[in-house]
C-alpha positions as CSV (number, residue, x, y, z in Angstrom):
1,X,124.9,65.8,148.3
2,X,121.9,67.4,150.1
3,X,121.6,71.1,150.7
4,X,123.5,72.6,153.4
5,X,122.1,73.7,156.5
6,X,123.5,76.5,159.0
7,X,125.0,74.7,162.4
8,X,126.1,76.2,165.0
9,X,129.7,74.9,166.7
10,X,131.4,76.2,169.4
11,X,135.1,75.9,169.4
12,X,138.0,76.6,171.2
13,X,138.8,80.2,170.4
14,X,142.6,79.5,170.0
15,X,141.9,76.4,168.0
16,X,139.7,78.5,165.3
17,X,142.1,81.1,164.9
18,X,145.0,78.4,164.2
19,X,143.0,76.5,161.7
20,X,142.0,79.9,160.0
21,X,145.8,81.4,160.2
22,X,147.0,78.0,158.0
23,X,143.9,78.3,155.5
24,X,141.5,75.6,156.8
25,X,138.2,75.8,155.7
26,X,136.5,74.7,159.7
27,X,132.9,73.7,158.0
28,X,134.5,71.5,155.2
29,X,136.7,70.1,157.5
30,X,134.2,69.2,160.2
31,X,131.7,67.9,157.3
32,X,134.4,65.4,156.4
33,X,135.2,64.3,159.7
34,X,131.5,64.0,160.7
35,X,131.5,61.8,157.5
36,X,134.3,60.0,158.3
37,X,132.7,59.4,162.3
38,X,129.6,58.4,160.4
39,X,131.0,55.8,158.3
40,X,133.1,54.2,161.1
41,X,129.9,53.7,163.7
42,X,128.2,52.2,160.7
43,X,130.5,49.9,160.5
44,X,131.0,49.2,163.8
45,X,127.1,48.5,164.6
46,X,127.0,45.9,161.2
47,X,130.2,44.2,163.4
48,X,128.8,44.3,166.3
49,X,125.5,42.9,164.5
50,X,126.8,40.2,163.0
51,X,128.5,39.4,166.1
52,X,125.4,39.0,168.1
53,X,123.5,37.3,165.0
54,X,126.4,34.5,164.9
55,X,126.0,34.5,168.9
56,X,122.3,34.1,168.8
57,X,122.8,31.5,166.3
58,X,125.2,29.2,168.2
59,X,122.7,30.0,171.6
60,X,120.0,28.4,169.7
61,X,121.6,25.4,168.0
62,X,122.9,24.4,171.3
63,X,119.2,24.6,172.8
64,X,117.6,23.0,169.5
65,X,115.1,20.8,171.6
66,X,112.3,21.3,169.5
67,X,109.5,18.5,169.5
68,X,109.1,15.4,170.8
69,X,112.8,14.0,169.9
70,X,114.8,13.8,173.4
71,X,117.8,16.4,172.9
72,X,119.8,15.2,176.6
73,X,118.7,18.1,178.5
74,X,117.5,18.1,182.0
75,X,114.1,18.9,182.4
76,X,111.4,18.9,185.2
77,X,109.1,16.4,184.2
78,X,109.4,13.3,186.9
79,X,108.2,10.7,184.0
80,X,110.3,8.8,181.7
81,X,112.5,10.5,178.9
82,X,111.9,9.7,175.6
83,X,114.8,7.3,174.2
84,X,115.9,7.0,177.9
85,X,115.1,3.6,179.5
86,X,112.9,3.0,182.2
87,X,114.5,2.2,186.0
C-alpha cells in the first residue's frame, strides 16, 4: 500500500470516545470502510456502464439506416423510396 498521509475527520465526540472505550483503532477502521465505499462505486459505475453500452447498442441497431438500402423509416424526402413502389 502507498504511504500514509495525515487527514483530518471530524466526528461526533460521543461516537469517538465509544469506539476508543471498546478498542477501535478510528483510522484503520475508516481506511477499510473508505475501501470498502471505493470498491462498491467502482462497481456500480462498470454496472451502470455496461448498462448504458447495451442501451446505446440496441438504440443504434434499431436506427441502423445506413446507406442507400431502404430501412422502413419515415423520412422527409417527398420522392420515391427506395424498394417502395411508385403511386
Amino acid at each position: 500500500m502507498g504511504r500514509k498521509v495525515r487527514v483530518n475527520l471530524y466526528l461526533d465526540e460521543d461516537v469517538v470516545k465509544l469506539a476508543k472505550e471498546i478498542g477501535l483503532n478510528i483510522s484503520k477502521y475508516c481506511e477499510n470502510a473508505l475501501k470498502i465505499a471505493i470498491k462498491k462505486l467502482k462497481e456500480l459505475n462498470i454496472k451502470e456502464e455496461l448498462i448504458y453500452q447495451d442501451n446505446l447498442s440496441k438504440s443504434s441497431e434499431l436506427n441502423n439506416c445506413s446507406g442507400s438500402s431502404w430501412c422502413g423509416a419515415r423520412d422527409l424526402n417527398p420522392g420515391n423510396r427506395l424498394g417502395r413502389p411508385a403511386s
